[in-house]
C-alpha angles and dihedrals in degrees: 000000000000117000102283118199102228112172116301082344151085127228103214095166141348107237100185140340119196129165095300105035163008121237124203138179098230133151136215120232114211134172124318092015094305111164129189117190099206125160118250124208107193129198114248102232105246093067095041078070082050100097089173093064095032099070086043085063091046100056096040089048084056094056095035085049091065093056117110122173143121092243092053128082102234117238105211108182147002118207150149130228117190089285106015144079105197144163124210117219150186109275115223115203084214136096134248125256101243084055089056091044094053100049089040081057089045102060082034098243133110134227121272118273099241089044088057095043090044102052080043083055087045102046091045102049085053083055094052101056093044085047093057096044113126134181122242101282093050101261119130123254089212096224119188123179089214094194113052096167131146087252088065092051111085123178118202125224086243087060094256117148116217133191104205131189093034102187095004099105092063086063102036085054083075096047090038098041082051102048120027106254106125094108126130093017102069086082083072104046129112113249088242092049082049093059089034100245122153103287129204139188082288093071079050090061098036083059091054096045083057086052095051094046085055101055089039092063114009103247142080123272101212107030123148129170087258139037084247098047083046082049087055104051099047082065100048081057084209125172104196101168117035107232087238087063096057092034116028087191093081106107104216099248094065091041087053090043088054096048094051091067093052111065112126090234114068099219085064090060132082103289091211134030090225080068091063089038091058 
């Protein structure tokens, strides 16, 4: 893409666009020559008409903004141009997980045992924190993160582990529910988010439980030969093939502790993710 003027910033390279958005590289020029790479997600038009999600967003943007913790990717700013909603965010020099899982497919290995436990740790330790923030009177925010995926899960080159679109994923249900774009996340829903029911911190947990399992073994945990079979089977909660099985390097206590984030009742499940953090 060639370098766009956008506000008080600079567009360098479009990193990804899906259903909601649209996310550049960009930095911010300030006084005497001072420059801030930072990450921009940036509203697709047709839902920055939708007032209805809009205000979602916005409401979302205003808790997300609060949180402020090494294992979370910062958002920095929320802002409008003339034509676009859009939030300004830490920019991590990393790559995603689903990146790393798929090379790691792709030259038919899997990542190290104590590399997978330790970006679970990580990430659930992120979701810990989020999950405890309160306002000024003690009540919880409840905050959920709605989309743990490996897609959502960046690590940096300096080993840092990153949760990114905290709160997105409530507003993008209205964009997605409206128009078809669930695909390729159902495989990382709670049972009870796949039939629509009321969902806590503890779908949070089952979702990283289905990441785990994944980089444990290499392969998905919910996969059918089509986005409803794969629907299915996230709400059958199933676990047909033990992760030990497929990869004998996994030592029984991580592959208890996996299993215990995966029951189909949540109050199976860990209650905490401190308790998986632990």
């Amino acid at each position: 893409m060639t370098i766009e003027n956008f506000g008080q910033y600079i567009l360098l390279e479009k990193i990804a666009v899906g259903g909601m958005a649209e996310l550049f590289k960009a930095k911010k020029i300030g006084i005497e020559g001072f420059e801030r790479l930072l990450a921009i997600k940036r509203i697709l038009p047709h839902l920055s008409a939708d007032e209805e999600f809009i205000s979602m967003f916005i409401a979302e943007a205003k808790l997300v903004a609060r949180l402020n913790h090494r294992n979370i990717v910062q958002v920095f700013d929320f802002g409008r141009t003339a034509e676009n909603y859009f939030i300004t965010m830490e920019y991590v020099k990393g790559k995603d997980l689903k990146a790393i899982l798929k090379k790691c497919g792709d030259r038919d290995s899997r990542l190290p045992v104590a590399l997978a436990a330790y970006i679970a740790k990580e990430t659930a330790t992120a979701l810990s924190y989020a999950h405890g923030q309160k306002d000024s009177s003690g009540k919880s925010l409840d905050i959920i993160h709605r989309d743990i995926s490996p897609q959502n899960i960046l690590i940096s080159y300096e080993g840092e582990v990153k949760v990114v679109d905290f709160g997105i994923a409530k507003a993008s249900t209205h964009a997605k529910t409206n128009t078809g774009l669930l695909k390729g996340k159902l495989a990382y829903m709670s049972p009870e988010q796949a039939w629509g029911k009321p969902i806590d911190s503890r779908s949070d947990i089952f979702s990283l439980g289905v990441v785990l399992y994944e980089m444990l073994t290499g392969q998905r945990l919910f996969k059918g030969d089509t986005e409803l079979n794969t629907l299915e089977k996230v709400r059958a909660a199933k676990i047909e093939i033990l992760p030990s099985f497929i990869n004998a390097d996994v030592p029984p206590d991580l592959e208890a502790q996996t299993l215990k984030a995966l029951p189909k009742e949540t109050h199976d499940r860990y209650q905490t993710a401190s308790e998986l953090a632990s």
